[in-house]
C-alpha positions as CSV (number, residue, x, y, z in Angstrom):
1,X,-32.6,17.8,5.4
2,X,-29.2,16.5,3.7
3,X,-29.4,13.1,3.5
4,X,-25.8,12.6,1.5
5,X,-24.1,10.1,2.9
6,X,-20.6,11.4,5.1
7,X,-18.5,8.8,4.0
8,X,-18.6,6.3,0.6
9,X,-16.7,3.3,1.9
10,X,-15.2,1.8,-1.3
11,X,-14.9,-2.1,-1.6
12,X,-13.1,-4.0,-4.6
13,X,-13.7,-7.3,-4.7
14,X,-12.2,-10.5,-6.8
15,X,-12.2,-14.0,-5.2
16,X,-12.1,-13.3,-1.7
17,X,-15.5,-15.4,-0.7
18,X,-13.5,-17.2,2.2
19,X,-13.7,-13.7,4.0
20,X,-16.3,-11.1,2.8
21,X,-18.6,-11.8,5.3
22,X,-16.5,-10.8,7.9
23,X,-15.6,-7.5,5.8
24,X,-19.3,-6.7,4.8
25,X,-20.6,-7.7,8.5
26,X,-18.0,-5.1,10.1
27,X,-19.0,-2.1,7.2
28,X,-22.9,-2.9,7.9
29,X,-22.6,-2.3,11.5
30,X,-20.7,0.7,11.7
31,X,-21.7,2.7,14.4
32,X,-21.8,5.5,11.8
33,X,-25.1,5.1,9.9
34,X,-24.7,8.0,6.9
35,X,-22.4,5.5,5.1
36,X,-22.2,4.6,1.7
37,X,-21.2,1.3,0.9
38,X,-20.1,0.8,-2.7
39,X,-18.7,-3.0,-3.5
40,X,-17.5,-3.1,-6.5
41,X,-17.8,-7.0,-7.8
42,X,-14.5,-7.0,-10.5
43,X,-15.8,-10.1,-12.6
44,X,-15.1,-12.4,-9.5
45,X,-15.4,-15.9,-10.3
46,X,-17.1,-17.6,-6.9
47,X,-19.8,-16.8,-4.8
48,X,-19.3,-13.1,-4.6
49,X,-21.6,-11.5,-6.8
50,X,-23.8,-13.8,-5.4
51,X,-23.1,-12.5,-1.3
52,X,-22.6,-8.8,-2.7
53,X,-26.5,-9.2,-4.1
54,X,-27.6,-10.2,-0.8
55,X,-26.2,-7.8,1.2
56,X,-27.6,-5.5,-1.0
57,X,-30.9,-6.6,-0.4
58,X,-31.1,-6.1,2.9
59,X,-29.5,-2.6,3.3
60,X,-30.1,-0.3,1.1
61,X,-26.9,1.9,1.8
62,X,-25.2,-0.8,-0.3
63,X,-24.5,-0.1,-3.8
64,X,-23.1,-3.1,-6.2
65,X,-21.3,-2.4,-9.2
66,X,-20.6,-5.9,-11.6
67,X,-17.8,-5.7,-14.0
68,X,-15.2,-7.5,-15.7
69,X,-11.8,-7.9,-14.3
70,X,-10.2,-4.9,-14.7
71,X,-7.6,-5.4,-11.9
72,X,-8.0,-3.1,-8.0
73,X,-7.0,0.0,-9.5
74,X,-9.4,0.1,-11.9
75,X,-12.2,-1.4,-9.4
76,X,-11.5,0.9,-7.1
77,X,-11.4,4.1,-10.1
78,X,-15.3,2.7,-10.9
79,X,-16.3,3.0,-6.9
80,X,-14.8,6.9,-7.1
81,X,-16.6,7.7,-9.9
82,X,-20.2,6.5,-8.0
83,X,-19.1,7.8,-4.9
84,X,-21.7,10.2,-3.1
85,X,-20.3,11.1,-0.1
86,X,-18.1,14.2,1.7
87,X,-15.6,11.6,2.3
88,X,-13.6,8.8,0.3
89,X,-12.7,5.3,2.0
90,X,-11.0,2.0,0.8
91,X,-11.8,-1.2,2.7
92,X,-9.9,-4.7,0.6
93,X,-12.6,-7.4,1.1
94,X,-10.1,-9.7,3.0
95,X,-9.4,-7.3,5.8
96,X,-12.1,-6.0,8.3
97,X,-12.5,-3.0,10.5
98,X,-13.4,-1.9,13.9
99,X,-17.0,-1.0,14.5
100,X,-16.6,2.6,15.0
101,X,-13.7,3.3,12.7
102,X,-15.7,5.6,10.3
103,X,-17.5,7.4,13.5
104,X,-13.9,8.3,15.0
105,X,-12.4,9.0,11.6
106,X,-15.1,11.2,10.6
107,X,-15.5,12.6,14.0
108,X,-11.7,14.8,13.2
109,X,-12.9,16.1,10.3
110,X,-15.8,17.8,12.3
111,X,-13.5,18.8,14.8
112,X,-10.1,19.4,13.0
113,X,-11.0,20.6,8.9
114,X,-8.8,18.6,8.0
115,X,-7.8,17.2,4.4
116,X,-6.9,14.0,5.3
117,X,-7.5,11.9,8.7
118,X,-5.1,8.5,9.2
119,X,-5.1,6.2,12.2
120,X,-3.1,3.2,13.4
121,X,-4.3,-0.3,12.2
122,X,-3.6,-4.0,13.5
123,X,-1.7,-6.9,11.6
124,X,-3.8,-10.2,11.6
125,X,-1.5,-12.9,11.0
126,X,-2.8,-16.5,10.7
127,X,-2.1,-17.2,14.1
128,X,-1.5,-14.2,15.9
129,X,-2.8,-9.6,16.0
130,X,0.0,-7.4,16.0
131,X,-0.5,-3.5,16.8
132,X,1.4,-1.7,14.3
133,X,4.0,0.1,16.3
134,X,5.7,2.2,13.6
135,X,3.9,4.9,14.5
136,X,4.5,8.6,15.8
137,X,3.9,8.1,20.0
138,X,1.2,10.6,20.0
139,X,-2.2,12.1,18.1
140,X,-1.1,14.5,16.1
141,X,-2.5,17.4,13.8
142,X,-0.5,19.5,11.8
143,X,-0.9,22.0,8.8
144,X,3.0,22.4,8.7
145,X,3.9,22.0,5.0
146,X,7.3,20.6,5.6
147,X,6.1,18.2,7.8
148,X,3.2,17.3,5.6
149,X,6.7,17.1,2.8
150,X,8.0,14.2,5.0
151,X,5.0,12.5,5.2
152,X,4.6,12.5,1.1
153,X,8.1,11.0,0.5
154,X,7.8,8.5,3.4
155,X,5.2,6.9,0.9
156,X,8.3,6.5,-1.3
157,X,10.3,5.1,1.3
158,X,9.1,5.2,5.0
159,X,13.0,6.5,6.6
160,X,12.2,9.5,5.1
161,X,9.1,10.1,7.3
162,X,9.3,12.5,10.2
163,X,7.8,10.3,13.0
164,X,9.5,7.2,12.5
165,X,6.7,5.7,10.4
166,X,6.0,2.9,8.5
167,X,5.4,2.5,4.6
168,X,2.4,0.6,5.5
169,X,0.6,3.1,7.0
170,X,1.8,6.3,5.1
171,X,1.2,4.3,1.4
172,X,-2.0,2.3,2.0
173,X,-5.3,3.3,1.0
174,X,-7.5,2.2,4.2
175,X,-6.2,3.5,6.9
176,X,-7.3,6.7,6.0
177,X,-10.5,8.7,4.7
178,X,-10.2,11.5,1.6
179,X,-11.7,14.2,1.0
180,X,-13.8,13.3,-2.3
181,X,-13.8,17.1,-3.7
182,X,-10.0,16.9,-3.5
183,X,-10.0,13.3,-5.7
184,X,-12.5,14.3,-7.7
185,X,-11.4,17.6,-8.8
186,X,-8.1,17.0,-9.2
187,X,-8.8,13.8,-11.4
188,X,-6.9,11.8,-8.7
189,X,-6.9,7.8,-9.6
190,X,-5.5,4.3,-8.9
191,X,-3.0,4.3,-11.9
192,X,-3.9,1.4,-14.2
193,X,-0.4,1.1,-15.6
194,X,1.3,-0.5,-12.8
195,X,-0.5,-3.4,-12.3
196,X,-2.0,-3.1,-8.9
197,X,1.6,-2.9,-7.7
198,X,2.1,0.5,-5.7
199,X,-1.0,2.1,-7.0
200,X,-2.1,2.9,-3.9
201,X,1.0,4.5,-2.9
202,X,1.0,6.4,-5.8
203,X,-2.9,7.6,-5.4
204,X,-1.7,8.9,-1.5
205,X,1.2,10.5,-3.4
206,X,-0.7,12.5,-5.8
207,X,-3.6,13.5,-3.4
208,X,-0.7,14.6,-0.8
209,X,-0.1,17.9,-2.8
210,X,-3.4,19.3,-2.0
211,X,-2.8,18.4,1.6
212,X,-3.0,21.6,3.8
213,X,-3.8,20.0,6.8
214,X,-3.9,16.4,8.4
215,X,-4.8,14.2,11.9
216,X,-3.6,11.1,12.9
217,X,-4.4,9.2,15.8
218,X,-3.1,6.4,17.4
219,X,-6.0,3.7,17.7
220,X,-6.1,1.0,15.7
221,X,-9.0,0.3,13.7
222,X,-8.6,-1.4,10.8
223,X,-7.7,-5.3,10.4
224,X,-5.0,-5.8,7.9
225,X,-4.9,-9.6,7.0
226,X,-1.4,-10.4,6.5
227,X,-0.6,-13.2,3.8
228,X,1.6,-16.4,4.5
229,X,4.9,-15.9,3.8
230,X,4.7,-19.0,1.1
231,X,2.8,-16.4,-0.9
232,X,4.5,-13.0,-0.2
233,X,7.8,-15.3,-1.4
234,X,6.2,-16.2,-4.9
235,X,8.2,-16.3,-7.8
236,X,7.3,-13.3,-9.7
237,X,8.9,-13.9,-13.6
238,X,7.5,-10.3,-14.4
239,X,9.0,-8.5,-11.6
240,X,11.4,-6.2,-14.0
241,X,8.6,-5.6,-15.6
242,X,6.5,-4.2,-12.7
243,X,8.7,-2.2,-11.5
244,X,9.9,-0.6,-14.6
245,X,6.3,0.7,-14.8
246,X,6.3,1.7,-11.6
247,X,9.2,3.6,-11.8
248,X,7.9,5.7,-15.0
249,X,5.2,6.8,-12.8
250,X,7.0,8.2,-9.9
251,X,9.7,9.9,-12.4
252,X,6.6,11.6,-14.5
253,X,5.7,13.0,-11.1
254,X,9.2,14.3,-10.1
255,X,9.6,15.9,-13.5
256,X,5.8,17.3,-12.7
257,X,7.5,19.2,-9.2
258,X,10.8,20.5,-11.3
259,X,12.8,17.5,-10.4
260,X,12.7,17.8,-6.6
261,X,16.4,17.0,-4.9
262,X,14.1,15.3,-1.8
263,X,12.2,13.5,-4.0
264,X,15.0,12.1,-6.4
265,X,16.3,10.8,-3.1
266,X,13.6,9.1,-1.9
267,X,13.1,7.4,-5.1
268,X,16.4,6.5,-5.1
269,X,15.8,4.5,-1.5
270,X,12.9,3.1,-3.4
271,X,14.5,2.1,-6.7
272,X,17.3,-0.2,-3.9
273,X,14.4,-1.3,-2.0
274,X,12.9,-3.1,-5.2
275,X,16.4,-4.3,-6.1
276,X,16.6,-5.8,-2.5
277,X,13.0,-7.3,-3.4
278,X,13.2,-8.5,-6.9
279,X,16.2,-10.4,-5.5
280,X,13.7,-11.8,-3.5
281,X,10.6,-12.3,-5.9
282,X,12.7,-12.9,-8.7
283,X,16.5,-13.0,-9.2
284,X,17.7,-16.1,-6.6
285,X,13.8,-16.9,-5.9
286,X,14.3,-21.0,-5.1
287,X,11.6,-21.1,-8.5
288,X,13.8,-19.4,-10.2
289,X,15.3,-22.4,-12.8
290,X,17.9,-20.2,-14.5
291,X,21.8,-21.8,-13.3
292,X,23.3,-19.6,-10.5
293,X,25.4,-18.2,-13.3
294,X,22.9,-17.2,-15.3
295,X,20.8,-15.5,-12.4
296,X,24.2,-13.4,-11.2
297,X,25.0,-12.5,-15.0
298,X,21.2,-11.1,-15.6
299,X,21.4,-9.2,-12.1
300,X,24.8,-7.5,-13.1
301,X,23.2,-6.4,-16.6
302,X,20.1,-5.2,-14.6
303,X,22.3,-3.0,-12.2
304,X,24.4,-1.4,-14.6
305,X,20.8,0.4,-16.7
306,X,18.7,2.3,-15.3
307,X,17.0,3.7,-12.8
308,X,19.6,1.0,-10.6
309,X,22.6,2.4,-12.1
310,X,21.8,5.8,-11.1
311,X,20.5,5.1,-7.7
312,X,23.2,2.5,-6.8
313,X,25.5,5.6,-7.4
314,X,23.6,8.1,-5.7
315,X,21.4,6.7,-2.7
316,X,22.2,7.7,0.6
317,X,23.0,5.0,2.4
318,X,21.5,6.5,5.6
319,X,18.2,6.1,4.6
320,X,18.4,2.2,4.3
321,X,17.2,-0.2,6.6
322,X,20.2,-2.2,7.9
323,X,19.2,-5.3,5.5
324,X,19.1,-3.1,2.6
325,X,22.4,-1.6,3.5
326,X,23.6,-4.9,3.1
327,X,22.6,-5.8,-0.2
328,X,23.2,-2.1,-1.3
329,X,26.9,-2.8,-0.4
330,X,27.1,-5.9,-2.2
331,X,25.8,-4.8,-5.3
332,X,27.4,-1.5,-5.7
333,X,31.0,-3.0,-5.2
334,X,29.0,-5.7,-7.5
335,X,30.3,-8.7,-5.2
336,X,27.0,-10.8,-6.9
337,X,28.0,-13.9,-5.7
338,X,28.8,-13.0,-2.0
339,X,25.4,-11.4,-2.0
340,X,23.8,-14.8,-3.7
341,X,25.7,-16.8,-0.6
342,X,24.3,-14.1,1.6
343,X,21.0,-14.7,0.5
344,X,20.8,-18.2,1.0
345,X,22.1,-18.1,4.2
346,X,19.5,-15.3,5.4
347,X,16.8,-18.1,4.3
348,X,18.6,-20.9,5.9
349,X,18.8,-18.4,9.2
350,X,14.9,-17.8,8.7
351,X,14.0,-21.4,8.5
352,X,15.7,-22.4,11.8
353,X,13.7,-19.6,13.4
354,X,10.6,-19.9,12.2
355,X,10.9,-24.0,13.1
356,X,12.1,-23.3,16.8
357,X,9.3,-20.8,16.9
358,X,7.2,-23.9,16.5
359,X,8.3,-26.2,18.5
């Protein structure tokens, strides 16, 4: 009898004890039983060694690795190497998932031999559960290279995707189950370098060149706990600094496939997307203490080095969302303050929304 486990669900965990309870009570009652659960405590400082422990106790499909704080990439890396399984999952210990998500995931790669099975996921907002909806309309299953093509470079920016999807679901890690021989053979990992910043888009990116074949479907399984806006708006100081690193990662992988024209494009669209959110996170960020003349004169010396210089010049401006257009415009003719004006106004716009919304 082969008792190996069909799918090693991989947990990384650091100060999440407000919610792990809900994540571990949703894993431990999958209606799939051949699981493998694999938490992997990253030196958390609160209670959850403590609740990982006791889970463990009481089911012994539970593994618990303790470690010091190595960051999610590197958690995630240490619940790969353990792994047992056929098949690779990623659960974040904030989020939680539908009771038979791994038995209908796992059920396609009976069915389909497949390389790679993704499904639809909701959006659990403080108040309110949103259905993702940028999704193709219908199940799909395909082995059609170029289609599988449009799916890679939507992880580097979602309008290059072929059924209007979003980032979200093509670049995230848990809305979709691996094949382990194909990670684990082709050395594929969470790259350390970046931070925990686009490491999992980058881990879908490299295992997407030994895709053959793929499923979606359209249910949603998997509860993605969406932070307050307060904290996706923080003031990031390093943000150059992140995204620097992130960009030597996806240009050692386009020198790796002979400099691909589709794939300098797409970075391209990505390299303006992280202008468009480092304005954001970094450049007029309301923490931000530098004068408004220092902020525009350190945002004009960013865009004229590169990678911005290069894709300012070269991006095709089709594949922006209309906001991005927007700021693409303004910094390319390099009108800095109309686009700082711009800015503030867009907040000011937001505010009054979001306080009618309220009232």
């Amino acid at each position: 009898m082969n008792n190996r486990p069909k799918i090693s669900i991989i947990v990384p965990i650091y100060n999440v004890e407000k919610y792990l309870v809900k994540c571990l009570d949703s894993l431990v009652n999958q209606t799939l039983k051949e699981i493998e659960i694999i938490l992997v405590d990253d030196g958390s400082p609160d209670n959850c060694p403590k609740i990982c422990d006791e889970y463990a106790n009481k089911d012994n499909r539970i593994k618990v690795i303790h470690k010091q704080n190595a960051g999610v990439s590197a958690a995630r890396n240490t619940g790969i190497e353990i792994a047992t399984a056929e098949w690779l999952a990623f659960v974040d210990a904030d989020d939680w998932v539908e009771e038979d998500m791994f038995e209908e995931a796992y059920k396609r790669t009976v069915n389909c031999d497949v390389d790679m099975v993704l499904f639809n996921f909701y959006s659990n907002y403080e108040k309110k559960e949103v259905v993702n909806k940028k999704i193709p309309q219908e199940d799909f299953i395909t082995d059609n290279q170029d289609i599988i093509q449009q799916l890679k470079l939507s992880v580097l920016h979602e309008t290059f995707g072929p059924y209007n999807t979003s980032f979200t679901l093509m670049g995230a890690p848990w809305n979709k189950i691996f094949k382990a021989s194909i990670v684990k053979e082709n050395k594929i990992e969470f790259p350390l370098e970046v931070k925990g910043v686009f490491d999992d888009a980058l881990f879908n990116l490299y295992y997407y060149d030994y895709v053959k074949k793929v499923v979606f479907f359209n249910k949603p399984l998997y509860h993605y706990r969406r932070l307050s806006t307060s904290i996706l708006n923080k003031f990031k100081p390093n943000k150059l600094e992140i995204n620097q690193a992130i960009f030597n990662k996806i240009e050692e992988y386009i020198k790796q496939h002979n400099d691909d024209e589709l794939l300098k494009n797409a970075y391209n669209s990505r390299v303006v997307l992280y202008l468009h959110i480092t304005i954001n996170l970094y450049f007029f960020n309301k923490d931000n203490t530098k004068s408004v003349r220092e902020k525009i004169a350190e945002l004009k010396e960013t865009i004229e080095t590169e990678p911005y210089k290069e894709a300012l010049k070269k991006v095709n401006p089709k594949y922006l969302t209309k906001l991005q257009r927007i700021y693409y415009k303004c910094l390319k003719r390099k009108k800095l303050f109309t686009l700082y004006v711009l800015f503030n106004l867009k907040k000011i716009v937001e505010f009054i929304l979001k306080r009618n919304q309220y009232k």
